[in-house]
Chimera marker file (.cmm) of the C-alpha trace (Angstrom):
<marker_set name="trace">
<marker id="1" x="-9.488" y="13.314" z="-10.310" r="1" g="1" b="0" radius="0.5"/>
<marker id="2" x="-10.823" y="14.088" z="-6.468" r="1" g="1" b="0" radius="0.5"/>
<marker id="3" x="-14.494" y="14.264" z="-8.163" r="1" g="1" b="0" radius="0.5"/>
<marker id="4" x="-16.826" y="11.596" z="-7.589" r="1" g="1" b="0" radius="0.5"/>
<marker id="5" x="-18.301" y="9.390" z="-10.109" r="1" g="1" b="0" radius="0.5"/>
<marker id="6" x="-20.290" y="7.355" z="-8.131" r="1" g="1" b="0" radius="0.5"/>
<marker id="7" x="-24.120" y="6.886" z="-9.638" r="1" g="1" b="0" radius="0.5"/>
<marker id="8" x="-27.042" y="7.754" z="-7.343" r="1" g="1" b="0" radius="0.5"/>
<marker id="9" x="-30.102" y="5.716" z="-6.514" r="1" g="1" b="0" radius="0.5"/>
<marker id="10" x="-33.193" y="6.130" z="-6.723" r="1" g="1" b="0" radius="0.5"/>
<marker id="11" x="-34.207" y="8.673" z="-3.647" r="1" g="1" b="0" radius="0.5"/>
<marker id="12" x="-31.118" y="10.908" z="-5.203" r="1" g="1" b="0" radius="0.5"/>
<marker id="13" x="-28.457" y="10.088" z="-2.600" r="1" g="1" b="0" radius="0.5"/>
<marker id="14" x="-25.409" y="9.138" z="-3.325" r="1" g="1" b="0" radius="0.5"/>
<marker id="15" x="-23.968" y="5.544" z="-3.639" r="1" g="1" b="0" radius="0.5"/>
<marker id="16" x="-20.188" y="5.778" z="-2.301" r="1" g="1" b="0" radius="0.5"/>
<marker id="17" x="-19.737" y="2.425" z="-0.802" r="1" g="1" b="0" radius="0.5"/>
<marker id="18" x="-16.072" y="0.558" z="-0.885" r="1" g="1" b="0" radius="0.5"/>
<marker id="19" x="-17.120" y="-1.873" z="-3.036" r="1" g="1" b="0" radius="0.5"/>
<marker id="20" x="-16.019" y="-5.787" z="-2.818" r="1" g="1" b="0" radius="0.5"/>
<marker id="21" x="-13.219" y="-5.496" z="-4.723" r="1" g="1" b="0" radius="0.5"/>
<marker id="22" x="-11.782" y="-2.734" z="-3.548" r="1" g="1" b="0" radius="0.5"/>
<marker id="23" x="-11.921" y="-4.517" z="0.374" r="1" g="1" b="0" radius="0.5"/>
<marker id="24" x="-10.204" y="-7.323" z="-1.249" r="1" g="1" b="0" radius="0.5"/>
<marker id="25" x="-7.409" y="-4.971" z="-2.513" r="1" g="1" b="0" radius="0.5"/>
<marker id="26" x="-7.187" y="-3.015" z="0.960" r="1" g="1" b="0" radius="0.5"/>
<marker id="27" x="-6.808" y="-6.766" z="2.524" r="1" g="1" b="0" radius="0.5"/>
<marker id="28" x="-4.185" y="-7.877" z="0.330" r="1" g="1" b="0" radius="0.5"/>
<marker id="29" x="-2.409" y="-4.545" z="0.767" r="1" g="1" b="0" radius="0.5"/>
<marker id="30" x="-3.100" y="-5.190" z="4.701" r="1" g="1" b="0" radius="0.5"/>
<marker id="31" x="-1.157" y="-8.537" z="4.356" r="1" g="1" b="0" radius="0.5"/>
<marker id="32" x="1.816" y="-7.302" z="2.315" r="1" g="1" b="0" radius="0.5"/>
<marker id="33" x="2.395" y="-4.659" z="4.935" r="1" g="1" b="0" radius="0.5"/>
<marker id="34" x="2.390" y="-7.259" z="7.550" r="1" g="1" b="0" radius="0.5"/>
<marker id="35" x="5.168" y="-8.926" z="4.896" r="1" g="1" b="0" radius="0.5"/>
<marker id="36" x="7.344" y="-6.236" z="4.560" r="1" g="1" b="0" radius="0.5"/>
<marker id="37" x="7.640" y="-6.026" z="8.915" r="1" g="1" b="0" radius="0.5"/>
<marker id="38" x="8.195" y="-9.656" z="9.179" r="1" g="1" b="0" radius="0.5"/>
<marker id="39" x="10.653" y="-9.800" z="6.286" r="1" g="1" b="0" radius="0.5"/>
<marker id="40" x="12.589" y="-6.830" z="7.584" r="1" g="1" b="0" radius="0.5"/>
<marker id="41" x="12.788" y="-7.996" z="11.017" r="1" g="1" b="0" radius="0.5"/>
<marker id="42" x="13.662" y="-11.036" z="9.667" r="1" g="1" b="0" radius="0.5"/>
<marker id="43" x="16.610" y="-9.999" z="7.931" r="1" g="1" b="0" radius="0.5"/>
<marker id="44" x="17.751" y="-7.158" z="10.375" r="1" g="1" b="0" radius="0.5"/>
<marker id="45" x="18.078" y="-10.479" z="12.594" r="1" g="1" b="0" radius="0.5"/>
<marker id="46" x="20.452" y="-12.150" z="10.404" r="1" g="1" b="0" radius="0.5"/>
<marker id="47" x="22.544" y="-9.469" z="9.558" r="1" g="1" b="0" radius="0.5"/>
<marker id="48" x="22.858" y="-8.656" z="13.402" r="1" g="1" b="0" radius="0.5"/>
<marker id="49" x="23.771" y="-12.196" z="13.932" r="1" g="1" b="0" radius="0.5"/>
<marker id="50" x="26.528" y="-11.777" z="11.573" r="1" g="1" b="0" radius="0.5"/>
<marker id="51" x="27.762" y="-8.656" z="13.114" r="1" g="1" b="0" radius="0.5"/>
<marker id="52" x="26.583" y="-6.519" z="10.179" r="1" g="1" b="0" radius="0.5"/>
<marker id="53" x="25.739" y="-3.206" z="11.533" r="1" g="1" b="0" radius="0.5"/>
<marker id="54" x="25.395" y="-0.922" z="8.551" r="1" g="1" b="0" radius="0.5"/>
<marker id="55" x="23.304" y="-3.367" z="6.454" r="1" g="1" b="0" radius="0.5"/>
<marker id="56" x="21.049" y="-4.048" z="9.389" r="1" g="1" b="0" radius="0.5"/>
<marker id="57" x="20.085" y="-0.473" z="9.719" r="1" g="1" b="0" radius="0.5"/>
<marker id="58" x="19.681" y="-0.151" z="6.003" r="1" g="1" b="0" radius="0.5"/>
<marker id="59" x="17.387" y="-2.582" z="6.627" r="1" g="1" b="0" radius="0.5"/>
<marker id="60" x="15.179" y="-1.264" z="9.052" r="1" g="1" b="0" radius="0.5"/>
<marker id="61" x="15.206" y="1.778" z="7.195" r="1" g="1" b="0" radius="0.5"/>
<marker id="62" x="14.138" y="0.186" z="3.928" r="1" g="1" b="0" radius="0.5"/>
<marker id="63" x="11.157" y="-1.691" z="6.251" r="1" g="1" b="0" radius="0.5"/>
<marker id="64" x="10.049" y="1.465" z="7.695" r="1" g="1" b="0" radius="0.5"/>
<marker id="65" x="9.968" y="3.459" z="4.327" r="1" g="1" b="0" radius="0.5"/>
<marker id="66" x="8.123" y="0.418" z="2.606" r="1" g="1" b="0" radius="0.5"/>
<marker id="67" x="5.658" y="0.112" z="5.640" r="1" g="1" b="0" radius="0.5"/>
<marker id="68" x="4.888" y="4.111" z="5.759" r="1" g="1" b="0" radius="0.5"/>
<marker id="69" x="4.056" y="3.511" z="1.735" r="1" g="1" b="0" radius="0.5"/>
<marker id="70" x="1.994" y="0.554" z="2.620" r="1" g="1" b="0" radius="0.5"/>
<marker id="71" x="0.351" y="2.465" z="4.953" r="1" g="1" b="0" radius="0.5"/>
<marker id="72" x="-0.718" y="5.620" z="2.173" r="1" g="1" b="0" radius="0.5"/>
<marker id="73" x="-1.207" y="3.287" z="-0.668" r="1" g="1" b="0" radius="0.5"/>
<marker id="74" x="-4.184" y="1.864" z="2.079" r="1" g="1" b="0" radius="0.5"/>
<marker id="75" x="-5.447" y="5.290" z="2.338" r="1" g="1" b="0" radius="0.5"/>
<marker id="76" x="-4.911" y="6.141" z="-1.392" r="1" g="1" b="0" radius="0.5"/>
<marker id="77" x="-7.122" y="3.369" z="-2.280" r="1" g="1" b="0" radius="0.5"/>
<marker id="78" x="-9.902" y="3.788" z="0.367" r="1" g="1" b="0" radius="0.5"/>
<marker id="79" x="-10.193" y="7.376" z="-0.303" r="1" g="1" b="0" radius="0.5"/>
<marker id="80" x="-10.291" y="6.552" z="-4.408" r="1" g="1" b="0" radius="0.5"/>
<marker id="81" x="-13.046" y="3.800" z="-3.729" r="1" g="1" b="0" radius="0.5"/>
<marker id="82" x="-14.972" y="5.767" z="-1.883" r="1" g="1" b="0" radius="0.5"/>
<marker id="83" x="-15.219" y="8.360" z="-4.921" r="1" g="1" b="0" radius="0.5"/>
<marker id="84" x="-15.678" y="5.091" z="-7.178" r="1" g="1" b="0" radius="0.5"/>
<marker id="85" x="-12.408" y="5.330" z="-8.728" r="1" g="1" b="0" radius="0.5"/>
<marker id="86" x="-10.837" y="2.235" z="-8.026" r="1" g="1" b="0" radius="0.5"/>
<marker id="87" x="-9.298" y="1.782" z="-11.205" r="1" g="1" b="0" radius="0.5"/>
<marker id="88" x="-7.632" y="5.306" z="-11.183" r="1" g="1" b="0" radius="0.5"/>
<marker id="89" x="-6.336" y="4.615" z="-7.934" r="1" g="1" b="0" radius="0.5"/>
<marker id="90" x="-5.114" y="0.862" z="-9.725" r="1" g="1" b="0" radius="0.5"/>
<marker id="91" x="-3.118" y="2.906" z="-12.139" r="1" g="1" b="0" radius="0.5"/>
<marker id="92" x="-1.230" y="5.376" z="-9.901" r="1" g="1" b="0" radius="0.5"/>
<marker id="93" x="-0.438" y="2.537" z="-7.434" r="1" g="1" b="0" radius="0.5"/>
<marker id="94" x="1.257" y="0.105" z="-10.017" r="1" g="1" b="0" radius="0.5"/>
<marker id="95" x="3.033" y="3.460" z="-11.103" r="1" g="1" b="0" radius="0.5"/>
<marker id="96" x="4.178" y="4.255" z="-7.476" r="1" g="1" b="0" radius="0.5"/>
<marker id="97" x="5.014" y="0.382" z="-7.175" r="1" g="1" b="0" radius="0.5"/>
<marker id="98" x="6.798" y="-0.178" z="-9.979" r="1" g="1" b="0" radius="0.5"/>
<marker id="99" x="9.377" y="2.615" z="-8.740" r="1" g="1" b="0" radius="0.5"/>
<marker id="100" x="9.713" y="1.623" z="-5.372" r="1" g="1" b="0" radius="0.5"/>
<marker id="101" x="10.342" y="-1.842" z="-6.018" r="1" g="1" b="0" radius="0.5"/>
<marker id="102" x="13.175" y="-0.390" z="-8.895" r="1" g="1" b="0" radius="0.5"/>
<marker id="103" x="14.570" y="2.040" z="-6.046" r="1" g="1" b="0" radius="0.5"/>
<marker id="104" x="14.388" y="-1.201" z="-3.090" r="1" g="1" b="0" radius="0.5"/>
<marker id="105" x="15.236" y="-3.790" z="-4.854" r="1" g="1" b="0" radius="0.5"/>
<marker id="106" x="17.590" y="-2.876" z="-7.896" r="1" g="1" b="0" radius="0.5"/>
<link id1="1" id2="2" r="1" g="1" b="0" radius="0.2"/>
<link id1="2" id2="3" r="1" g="1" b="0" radius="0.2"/>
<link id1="3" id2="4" r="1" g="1" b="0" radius="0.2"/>
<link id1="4" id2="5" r="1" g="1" b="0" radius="0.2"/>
<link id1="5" id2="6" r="1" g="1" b="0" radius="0.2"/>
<link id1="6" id2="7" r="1" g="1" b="0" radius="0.2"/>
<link id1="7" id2="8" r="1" g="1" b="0" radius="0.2"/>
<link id1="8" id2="9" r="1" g="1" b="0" radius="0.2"/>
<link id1="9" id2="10" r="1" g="1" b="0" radius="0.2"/>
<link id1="10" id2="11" r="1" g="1" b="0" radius="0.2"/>
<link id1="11" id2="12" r="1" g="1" b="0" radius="0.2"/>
<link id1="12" id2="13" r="1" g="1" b="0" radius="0.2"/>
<link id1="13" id2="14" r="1" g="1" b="0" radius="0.2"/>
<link id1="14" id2="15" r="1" g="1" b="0" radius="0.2"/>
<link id1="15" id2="16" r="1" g="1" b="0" radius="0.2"/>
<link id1="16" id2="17" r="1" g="1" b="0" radius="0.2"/>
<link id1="17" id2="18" r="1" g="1" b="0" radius="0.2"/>
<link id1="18" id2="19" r="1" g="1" b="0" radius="0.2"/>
<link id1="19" id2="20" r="1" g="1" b="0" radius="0.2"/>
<link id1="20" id2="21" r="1" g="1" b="0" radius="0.2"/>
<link id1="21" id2="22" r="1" g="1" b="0" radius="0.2"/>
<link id1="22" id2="23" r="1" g="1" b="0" radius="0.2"/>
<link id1="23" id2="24" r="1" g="1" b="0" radius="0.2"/>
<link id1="24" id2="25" r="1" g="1" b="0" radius="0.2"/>
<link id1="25" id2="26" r="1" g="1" b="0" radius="0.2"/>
<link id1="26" id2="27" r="1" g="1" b="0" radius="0.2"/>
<link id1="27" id2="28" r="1" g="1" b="0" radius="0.2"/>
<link id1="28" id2="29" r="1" g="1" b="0" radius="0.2"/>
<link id1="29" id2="30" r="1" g="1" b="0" radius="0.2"/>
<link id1="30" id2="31" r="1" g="1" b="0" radius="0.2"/>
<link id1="31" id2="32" r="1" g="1" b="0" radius="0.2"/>
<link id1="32" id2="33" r="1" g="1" b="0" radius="0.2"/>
<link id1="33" id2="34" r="1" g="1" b="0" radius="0.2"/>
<link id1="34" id2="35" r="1" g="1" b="0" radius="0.2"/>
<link id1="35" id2="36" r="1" g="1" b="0" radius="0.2"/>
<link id1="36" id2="37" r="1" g="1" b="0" radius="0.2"/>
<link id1="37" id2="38" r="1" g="1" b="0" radius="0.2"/>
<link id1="38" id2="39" r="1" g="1" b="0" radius="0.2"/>
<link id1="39" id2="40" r="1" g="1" b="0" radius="0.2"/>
<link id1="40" id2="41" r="1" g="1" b="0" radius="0.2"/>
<link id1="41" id2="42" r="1" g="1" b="0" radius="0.2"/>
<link id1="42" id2="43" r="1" g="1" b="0" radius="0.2"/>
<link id1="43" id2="44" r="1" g="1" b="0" radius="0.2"/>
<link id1="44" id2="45" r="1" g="1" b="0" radius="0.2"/>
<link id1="45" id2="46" r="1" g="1" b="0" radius="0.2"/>
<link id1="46" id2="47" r="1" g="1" b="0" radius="0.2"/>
<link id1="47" id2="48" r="1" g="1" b="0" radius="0.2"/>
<link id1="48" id2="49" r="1" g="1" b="0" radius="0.2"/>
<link id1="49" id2="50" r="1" g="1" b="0" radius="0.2"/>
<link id1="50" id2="51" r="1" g="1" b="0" radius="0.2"/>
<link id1="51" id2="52" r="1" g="1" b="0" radius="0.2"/>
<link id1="52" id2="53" r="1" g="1" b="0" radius="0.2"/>
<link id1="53" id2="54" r="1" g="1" b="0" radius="0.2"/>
<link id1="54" id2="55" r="1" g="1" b="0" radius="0.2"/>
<link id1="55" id2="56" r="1" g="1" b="0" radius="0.2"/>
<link id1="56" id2="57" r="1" g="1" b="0" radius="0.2"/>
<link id1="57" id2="58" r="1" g="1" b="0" radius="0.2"/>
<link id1="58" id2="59" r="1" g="1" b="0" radius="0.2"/>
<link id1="59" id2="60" r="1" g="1" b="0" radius="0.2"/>
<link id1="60" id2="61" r="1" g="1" b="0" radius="0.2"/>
<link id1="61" id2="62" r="1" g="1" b="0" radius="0.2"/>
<link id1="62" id2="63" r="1" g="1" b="0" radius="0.2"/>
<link id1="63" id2="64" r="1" g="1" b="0" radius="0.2"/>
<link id1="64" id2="65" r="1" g="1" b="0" radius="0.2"/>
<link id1="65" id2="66" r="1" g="1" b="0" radius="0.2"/>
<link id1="66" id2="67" r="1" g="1" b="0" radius="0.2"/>
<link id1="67" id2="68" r="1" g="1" b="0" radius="0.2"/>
<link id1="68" id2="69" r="1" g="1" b="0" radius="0.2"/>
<link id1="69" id2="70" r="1" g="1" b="0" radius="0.2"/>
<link id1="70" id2="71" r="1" g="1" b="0" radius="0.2"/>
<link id1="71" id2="72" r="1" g="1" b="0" radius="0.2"/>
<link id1="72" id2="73" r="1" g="1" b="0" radius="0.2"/>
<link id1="73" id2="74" r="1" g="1" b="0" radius="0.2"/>
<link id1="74" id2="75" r="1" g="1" b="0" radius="0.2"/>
<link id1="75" id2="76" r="1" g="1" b="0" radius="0.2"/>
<link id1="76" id2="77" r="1" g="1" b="0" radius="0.2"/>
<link id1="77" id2="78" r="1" g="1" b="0" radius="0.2"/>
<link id1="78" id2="79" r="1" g="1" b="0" radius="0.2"/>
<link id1="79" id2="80" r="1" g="1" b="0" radius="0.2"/>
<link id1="80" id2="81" r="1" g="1" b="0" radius="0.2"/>
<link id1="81" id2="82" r="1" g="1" b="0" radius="0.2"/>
<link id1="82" id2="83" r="1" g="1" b="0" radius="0.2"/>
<link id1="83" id2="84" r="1" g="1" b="0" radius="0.2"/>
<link id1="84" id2="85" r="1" g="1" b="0" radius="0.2"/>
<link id1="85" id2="86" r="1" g="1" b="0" radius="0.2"/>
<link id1="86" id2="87" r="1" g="1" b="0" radius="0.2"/>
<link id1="87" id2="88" r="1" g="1" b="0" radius="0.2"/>
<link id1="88" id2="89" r="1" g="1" b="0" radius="0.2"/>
<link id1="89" id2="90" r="1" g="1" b="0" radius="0.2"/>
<link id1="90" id2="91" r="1" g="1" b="0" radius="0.2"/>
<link id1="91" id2="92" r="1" g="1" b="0" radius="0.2"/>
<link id1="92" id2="93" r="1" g="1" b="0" radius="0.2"/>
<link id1="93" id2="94" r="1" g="1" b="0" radius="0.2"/>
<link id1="94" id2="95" r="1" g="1" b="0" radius="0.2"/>
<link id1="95" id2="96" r="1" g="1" b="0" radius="0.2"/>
<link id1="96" id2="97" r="1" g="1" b="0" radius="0.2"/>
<link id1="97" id2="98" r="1" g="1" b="0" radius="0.2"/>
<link id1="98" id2="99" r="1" g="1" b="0" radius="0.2"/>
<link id1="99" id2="100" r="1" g="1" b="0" radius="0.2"/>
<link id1="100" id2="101" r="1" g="1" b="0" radius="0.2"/>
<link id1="101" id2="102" r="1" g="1" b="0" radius="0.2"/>
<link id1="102" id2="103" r="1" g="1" b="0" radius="0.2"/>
<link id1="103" id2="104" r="1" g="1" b="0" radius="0.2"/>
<link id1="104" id2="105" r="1" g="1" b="0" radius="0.2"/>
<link id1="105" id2="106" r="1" g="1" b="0" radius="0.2"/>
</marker_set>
């Protein structure tokens, strides 16, 4: 799965280039991170104003866990884009996704 299946021009080198769509993916993945921070702070906020200790740092944990994923899913799908594998790297992210949003939000 590491290997490369990138195509090669003409001289014989290598074409590994992020591609368009893969920037676009890293971008959007750049804003949820961004989402997850505000949101958390956000709520940590109101749960502080209403004198709710143990939810708030629940919270904060939940924000920090979700931004550290954020954070490797970014990586993840650099690295796989770089070996021209975005859609492998679609796969196992919708896979990790699906259970973190099942073990946050359920």
């Amino acid at each position: 799965m590491r290997k490369s299946k990138c195509k090669f021009d003409e001289i014989g080198n290598q074409l590994d280039d992020v591609g368009g769509w893969c920037w676009f993916w890293i971008v959007l993945n750049i804003i949820s991170l961004f989402s997850y921070l505000i949101n958390g702070v956000i709520k940590a906020k109101n749960l502080k104003s209403k004198g709710k200790k143990d939810e708030e740092y629940s919270v904060y944990l939940k924000t920090f866990i979700s931004m550290i994923i954020s954070l490797l899913m970014i990586y993840f799908i650099y690295s796989m884009c770089k070996l021209c594998r975005g859609w492998t790297a679609f796969g196992i992210i919708l896979i990790i996704s699906c259970l973190q949003g099942a073990y946050f939000y359920l």
